[in-house]
C-alpha positions in Angstrom: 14.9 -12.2 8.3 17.8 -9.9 7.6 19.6 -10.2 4.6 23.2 -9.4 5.8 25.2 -9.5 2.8 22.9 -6.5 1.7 23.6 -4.6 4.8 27.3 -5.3 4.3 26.9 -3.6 0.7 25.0 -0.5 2.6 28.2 0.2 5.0 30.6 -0.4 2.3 28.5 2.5 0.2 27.9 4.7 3.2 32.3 4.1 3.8 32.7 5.2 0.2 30.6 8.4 0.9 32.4 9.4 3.6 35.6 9.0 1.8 34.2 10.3 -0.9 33.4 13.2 1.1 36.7 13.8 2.8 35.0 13.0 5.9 38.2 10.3 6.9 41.5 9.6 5.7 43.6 7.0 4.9 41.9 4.2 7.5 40.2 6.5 9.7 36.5 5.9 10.6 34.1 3.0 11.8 30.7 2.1 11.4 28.5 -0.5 12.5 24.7 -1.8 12.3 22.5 -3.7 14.9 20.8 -7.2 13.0 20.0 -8.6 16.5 20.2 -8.3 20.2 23.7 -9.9 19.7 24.4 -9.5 16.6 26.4 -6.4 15.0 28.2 -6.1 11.5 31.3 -3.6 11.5 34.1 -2.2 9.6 37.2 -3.8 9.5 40.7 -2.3 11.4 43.6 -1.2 8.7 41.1 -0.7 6.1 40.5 2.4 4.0 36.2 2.6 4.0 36.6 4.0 0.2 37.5 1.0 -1.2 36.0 -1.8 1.1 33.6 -5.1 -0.3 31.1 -7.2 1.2 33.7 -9.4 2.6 35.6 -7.0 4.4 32.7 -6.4 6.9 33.1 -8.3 10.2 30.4 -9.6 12.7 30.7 -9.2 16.4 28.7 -9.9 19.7 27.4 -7.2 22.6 30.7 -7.5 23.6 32.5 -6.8 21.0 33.7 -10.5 20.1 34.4 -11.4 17.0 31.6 -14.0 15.8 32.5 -13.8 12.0 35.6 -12.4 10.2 37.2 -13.4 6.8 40.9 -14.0 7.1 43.2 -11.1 7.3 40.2 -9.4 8.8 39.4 -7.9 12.0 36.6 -5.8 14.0 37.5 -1.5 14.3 39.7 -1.2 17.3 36.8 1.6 18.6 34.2 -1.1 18.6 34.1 -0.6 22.2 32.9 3.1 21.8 29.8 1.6 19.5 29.1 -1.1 22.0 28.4 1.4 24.8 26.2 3.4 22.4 24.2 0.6 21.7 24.0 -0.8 25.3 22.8 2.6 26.7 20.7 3.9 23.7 18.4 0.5 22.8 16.6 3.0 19.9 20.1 3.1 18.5 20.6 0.8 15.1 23.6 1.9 13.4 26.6 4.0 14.3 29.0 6.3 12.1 32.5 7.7 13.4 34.9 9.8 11.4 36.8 12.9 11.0 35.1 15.4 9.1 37.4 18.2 8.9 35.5 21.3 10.0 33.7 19.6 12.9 36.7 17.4 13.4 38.4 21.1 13.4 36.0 22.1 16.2 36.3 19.7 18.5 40.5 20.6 18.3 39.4 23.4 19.2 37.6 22.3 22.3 34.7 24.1 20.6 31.2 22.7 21.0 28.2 23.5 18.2 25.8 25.3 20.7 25.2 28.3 17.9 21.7 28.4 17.0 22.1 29.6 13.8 20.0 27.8 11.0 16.7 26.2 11.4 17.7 22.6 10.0 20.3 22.7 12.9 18.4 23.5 15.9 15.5 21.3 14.7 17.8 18.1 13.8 20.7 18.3 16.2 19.7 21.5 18.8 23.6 21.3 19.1 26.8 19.1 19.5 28.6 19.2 22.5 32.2 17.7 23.2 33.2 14.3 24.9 36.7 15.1 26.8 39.5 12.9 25.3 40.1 9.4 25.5 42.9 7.1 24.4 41.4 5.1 20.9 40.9 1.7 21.7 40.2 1.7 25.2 37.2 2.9 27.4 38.1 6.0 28.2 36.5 6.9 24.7 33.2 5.1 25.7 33.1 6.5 29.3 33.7 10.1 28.0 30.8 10.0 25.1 28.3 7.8 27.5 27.6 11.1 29.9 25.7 12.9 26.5 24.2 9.4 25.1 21.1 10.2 27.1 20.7 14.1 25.5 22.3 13.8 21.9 22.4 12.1 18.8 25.8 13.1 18.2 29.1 14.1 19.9 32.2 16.0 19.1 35.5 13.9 19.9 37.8 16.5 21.4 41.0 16.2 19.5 39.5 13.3 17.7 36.8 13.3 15.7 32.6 13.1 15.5 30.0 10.6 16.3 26.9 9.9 15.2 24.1 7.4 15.3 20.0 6.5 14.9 17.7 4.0 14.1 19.1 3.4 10.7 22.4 3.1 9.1 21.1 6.3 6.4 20.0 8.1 9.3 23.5 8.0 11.3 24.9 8.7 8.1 22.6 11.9 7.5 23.6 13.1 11.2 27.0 13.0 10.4 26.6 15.1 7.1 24.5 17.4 9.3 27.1 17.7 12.0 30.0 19.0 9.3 27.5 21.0 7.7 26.8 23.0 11.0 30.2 23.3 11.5 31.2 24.4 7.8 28.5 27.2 8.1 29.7 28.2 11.7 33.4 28.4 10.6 32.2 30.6 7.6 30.1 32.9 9.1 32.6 34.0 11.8 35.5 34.4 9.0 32.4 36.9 7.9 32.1 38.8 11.4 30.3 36.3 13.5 27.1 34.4 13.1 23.7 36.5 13.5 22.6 34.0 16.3 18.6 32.7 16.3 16.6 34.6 19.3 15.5 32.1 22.5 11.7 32.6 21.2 12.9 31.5 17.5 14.8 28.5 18.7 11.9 27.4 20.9 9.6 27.8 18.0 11.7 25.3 16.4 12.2 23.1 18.9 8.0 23.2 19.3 8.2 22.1 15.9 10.3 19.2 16.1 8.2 18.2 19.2 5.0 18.4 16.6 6.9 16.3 13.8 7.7 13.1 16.5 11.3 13.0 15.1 13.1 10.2 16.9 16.4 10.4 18.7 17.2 12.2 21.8 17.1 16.3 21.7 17.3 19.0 24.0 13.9 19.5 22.9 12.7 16.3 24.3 14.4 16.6 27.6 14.0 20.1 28.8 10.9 21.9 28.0 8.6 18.2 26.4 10.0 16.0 29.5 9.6 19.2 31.7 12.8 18.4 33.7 13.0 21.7 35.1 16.3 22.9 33.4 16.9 25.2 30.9 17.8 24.1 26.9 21.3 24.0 25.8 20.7 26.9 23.9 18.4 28.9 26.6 20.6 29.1 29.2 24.0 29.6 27.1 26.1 26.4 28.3 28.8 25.8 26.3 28.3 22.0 26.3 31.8 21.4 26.9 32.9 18.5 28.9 34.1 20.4 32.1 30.7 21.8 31.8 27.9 20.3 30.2 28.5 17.0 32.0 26.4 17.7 35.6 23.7 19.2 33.8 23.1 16.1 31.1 23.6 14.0 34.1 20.7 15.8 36.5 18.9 16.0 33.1 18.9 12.3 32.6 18.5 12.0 36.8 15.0 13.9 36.4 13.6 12.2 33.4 14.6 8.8 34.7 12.6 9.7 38.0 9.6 10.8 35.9 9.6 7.5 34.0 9.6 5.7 37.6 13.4 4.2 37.0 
């Protein structure tokens, strides 16, 4: 049986790390967790997550309707965008969205994370490509991040923000450190003349090796060379990963892996 109150005390904590961290402002930021096929607990609207209790934290359906809220309290506008990630990724338990200023700072930009350029990257996100915009609140948000759902466990917002989610709420949260952690070391390094990409070979090393630890989630690791779609990596073959065009190839991707599993 889950105990809910002590799940509500787990997002409260993991919304005082991320404004702890600078990773939102103000009342920026959402997160929810998955207790049941229709059951999901999520942060409040007009709150700041640094300073939030057990009782803040609301309860809503598949739909997104509220089932449970304390007075004065009422679901994250952008529950819609964590809805769609849990209707099209059923793996998915928890999800994190906030603003973490150098990945945030990227996806301005319209710059997607495709640098190989440390190990714990490639292995844990192989990169971060960018959903176009989308007006908060409404589904253009949703439609725009469900074309990557199927290849990554985390998108870049253009002009918005990050998201990030896995089979835990710790584990969303620990993809969304990751995520500004890339970035932070890939704004560095070109202030410092440009990043000293992996090699192709290296990379695939490392994606061999995630392939050998059975890490969970979705990867380019998993789709391309283990699921043997026939298309190159993110990485091998240079795409940018950018909405105008990453989206076809994540679509034929998630076409030819579909057709493999007989769906």
């Amino acid at each position: 049986m889950v105990n809910e109150y002590e799940i509500k005390k787990q997002i409260c904590d993991i919304g005082k790390r991320i404004y702890d961290r600078g990773m939102v402002a103000a009342n920026d930021g959402n997160i929810s967790v998955k207790i049941s096929d229709n059951e999901f607990l999520c942060t409040p609207t007009g709150v700041s997550k640094g300073f939030m209790t057990p009782e803040y934290i609301c309860k809503v359906d598949k739909d997104g309707k509220v089932i449970q809220a304390n007075p004065g309290f009422k679901p994250s506008s952008e529950i819609k965008m964590h809805m769609r990630v849990y209707k099209e990724r059923p793996d998915v338990k928890s999800v994190v969205h906030a603003h973490p200023m150098y990945a945030t700072g990227f996806a301005i930009a319209g710059i997607p994370l495709t640098q190989p350029i440390m190990p714990e990257a490639v292995i844990s996100l192989g990169c971060v490509p960018i959903a176009e915009y989308g007006t908060p609140s409404t589904e253009e948000i949703p439609n725009a991040v469900s074309k990557y759902l199927q290849a990554f466990d985390a998108v870049l917002l253009e002009n918005h923000g990050a998201l990030a989610y896995a089979d835990s709420l710790l584990a969303a949260y620990h993809k969304m450190e990751s995520v500004e952690f890339y970035a932070q070391l890939l704004f560095i390094s070109k202030q410092l003349g440009g990043p000293k990409e992996l090699s192709d070979a290296q990379v695939n090393r490392l994606f061999e090796i995630r392939r050998q630890f059975g890490m969970k989630g979705k990867h380019p690791s998993d789709i391309c060379p283990n699921a043997k779609a026939g298309l190159p990596s993110c990485h091998d073959c240079k795409n940018p990963c950018g909405p105008d065009n990453n989206t076809d190839m994540v679509s034929e991707i998630t076409r030819r892996v579909l057709e493999q599993l007989g769906k």
